[in-house]
C-alpha positions as CSV (number, residue, x, y, z in Angstrom):
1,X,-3.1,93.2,-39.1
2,X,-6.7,92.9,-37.7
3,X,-7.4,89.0,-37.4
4,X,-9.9,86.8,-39.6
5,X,-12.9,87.5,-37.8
6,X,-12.4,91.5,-38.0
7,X,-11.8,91.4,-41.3
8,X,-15.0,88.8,-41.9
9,X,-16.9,91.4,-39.5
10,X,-15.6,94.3,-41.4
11,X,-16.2,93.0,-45.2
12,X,-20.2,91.9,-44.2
13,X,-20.6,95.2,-42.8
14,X,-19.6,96.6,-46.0
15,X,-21.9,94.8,-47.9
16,X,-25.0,95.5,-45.6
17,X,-25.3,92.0,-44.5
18,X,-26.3,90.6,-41.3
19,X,-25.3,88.2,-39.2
20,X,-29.0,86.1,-40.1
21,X,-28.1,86.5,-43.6
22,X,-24.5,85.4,-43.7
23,X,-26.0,82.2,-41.2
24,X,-28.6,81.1,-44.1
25,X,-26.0,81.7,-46.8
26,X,-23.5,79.8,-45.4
27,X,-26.4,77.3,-44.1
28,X,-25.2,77.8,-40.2
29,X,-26.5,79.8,-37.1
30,X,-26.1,82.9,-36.8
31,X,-24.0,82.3,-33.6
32,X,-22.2,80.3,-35.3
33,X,-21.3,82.9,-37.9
34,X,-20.9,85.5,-34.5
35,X,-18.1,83.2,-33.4
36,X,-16.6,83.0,-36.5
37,X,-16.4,86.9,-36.5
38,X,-15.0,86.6,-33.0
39,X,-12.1,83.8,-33.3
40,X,-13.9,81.7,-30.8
41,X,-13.2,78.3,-33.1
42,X,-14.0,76.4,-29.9
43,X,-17.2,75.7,-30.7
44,X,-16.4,74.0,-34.0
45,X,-15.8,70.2,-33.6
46,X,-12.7,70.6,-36.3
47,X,-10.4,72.7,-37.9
48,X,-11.8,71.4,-41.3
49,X,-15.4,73.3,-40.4
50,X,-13.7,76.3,-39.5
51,X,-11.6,76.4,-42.9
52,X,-14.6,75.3,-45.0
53,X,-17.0,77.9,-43.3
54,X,-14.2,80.9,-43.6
55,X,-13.6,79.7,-47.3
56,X,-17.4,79.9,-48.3
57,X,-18.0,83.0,-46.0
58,X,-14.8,85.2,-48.5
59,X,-16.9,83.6,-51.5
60,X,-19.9,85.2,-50.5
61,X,-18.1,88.6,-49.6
62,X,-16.6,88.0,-52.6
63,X,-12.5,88.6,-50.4
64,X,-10.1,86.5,-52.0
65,X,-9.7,83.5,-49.6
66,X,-6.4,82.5,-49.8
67,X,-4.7,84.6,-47.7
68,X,-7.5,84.7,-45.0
69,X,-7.0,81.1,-45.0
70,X,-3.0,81.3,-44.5
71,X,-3.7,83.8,-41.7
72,X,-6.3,81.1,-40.3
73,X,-4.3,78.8,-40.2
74,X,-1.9,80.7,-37.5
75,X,-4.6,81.3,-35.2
76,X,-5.9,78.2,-35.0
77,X,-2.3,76.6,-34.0
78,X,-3.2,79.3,-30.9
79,X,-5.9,77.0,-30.0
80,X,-5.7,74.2,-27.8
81,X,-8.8,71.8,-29.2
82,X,-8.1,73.0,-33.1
83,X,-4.6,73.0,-33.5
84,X,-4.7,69.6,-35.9
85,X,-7.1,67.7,-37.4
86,X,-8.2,65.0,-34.9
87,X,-6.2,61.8,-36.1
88,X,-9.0,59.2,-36.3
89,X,-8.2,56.2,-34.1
90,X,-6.0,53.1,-35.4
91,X,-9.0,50.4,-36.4
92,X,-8.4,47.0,-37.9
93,X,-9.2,46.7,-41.2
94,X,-12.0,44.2,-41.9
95,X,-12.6,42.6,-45.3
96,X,-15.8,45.2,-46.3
97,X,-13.5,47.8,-45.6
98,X,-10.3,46.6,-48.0
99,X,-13.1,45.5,-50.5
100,X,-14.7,49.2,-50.7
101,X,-11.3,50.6,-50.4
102,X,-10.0,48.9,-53.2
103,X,-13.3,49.0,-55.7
104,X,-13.1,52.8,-54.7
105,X,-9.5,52.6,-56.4
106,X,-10.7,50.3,-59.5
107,X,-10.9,52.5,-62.6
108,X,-14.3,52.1,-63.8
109,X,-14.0,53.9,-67.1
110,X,-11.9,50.3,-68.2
111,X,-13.6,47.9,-66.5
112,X,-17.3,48.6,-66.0
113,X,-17.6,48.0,-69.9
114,X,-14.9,44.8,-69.8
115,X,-17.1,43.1,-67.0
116,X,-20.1,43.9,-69.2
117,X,-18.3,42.2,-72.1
118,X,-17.6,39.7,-70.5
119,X,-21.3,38.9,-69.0
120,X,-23.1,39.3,-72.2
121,X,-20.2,36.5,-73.2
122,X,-21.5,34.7,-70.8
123,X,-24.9,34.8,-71.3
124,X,-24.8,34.0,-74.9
125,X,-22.2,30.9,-74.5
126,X,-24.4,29.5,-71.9
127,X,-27.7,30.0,-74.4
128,X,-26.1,28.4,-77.1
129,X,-24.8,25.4,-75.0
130,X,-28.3,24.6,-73.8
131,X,-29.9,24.7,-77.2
132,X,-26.8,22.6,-78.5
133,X,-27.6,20.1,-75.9
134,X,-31.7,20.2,-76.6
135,X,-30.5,19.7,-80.4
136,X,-28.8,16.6,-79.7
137,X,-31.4,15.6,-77.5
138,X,-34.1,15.6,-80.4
139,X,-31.7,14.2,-83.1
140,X,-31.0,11.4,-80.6
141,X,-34.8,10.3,-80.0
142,X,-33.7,9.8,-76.2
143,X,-36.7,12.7,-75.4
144,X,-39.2,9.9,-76.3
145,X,-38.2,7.6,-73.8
146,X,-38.5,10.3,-70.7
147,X,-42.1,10.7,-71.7
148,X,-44.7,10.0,-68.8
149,X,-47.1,7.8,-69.5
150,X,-50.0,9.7,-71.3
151,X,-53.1,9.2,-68.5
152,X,-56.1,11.1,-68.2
153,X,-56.8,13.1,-64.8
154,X,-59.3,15.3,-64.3
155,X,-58.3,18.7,-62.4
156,X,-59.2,18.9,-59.2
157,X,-59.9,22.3,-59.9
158,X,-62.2,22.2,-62.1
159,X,-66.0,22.6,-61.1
160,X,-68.2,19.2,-62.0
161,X,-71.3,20.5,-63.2
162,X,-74.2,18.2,-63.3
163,X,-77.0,18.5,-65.9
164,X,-80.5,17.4,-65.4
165,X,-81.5,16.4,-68.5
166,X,-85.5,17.0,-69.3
167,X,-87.9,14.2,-68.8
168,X,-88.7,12.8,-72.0
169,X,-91.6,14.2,-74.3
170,X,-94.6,12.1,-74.2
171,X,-95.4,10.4,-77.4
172,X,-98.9,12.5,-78.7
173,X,-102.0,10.4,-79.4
174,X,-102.7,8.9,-82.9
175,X,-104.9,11.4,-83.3
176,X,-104.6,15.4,-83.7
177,X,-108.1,15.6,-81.7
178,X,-107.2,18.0,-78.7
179,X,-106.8,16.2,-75.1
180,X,-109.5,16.5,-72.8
181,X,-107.5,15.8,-69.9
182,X,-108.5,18.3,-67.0
């Protein structure tokens, strides 16, 4: 049975397809896409990439990709860097991570809108307290006592503007003969 990447080679050269094309398809170099033809897995940091890229390179050949996949899955265990998944290294747990882990679990479909009930609850029972308490305020006459002292300042910002007023208007003569003042 020819391996996965004769039968990858094998199916591109079918369609017509180079190595180039495959590579922008499948968003990788084309070396990349070379070493996939060739089984050299090596160069992939994990199994995962290698399984991924075979899966979308049958979808784009249109090969059914299950059993390439099975068949992958024996040749990697012949490889010495890819025969598991790296196990990711034993970390303590802080309290960011348990709190994302567990709002990741929380099913938001029930309690996005329950936590938005509950909020407009909230809001509404605190506005009607406060205008409860200003009510009983008024009804009291207490308000009138807390009052400051009424007391005029001027702002400081305000711009003083001074007017000169005209010089008065000289009183005319008793008579309406014309002055002969030079």
């Amino acid at each position: 049975m020819p391996s996965v990447g004769d039968q990858l080679r094998t199916a591109r050269e079918q369609h017509g397809k180079s190595l180039e094309d495959i590579g922008g398809e499948l968003k990788i170099r084309a070396d990349h896409v070379l070493a996939l033809e060739e089984g050299d897995f090596d160069k992939f940091d994990a199994p995962v990439f290698v399984r991924g890229f075979v899966r979308s390179y049958c979808r784009i050949l249109k090969i059914d990709s299950a059993p390439v996949v099975v068949q992958l899955n024996q040749e990697l265990g012949g490889t010495k860097a890819l025969a598991s998944d790296p196990a990711l290294p034993p970390s303590k747990k802080g309290v960011v991570d348990q709190l994302t882990l567990f709002l990741t679990r929380v099913n938001w479909s029930v309690w996005l809108p329950l936590l938005v009930l509950i909020l407009i609850a909230s809001i509404v029972w605190a506005v009607v307290e406060t205008q409860e308490a200003k009510r009983e305020q008024l009804e009291s006459g207490t308000w009138i006592e807390n009052l400051p002292d009424a007391e005029y300042q001027p702002s400081r910002g305000m711009l003083e503007l001074q007017l000169k007023l005209p010089d008065p208007p000289v009183k005319p003569s008793a008579t309406n003969a014309p002055s002969t003042t030079p």
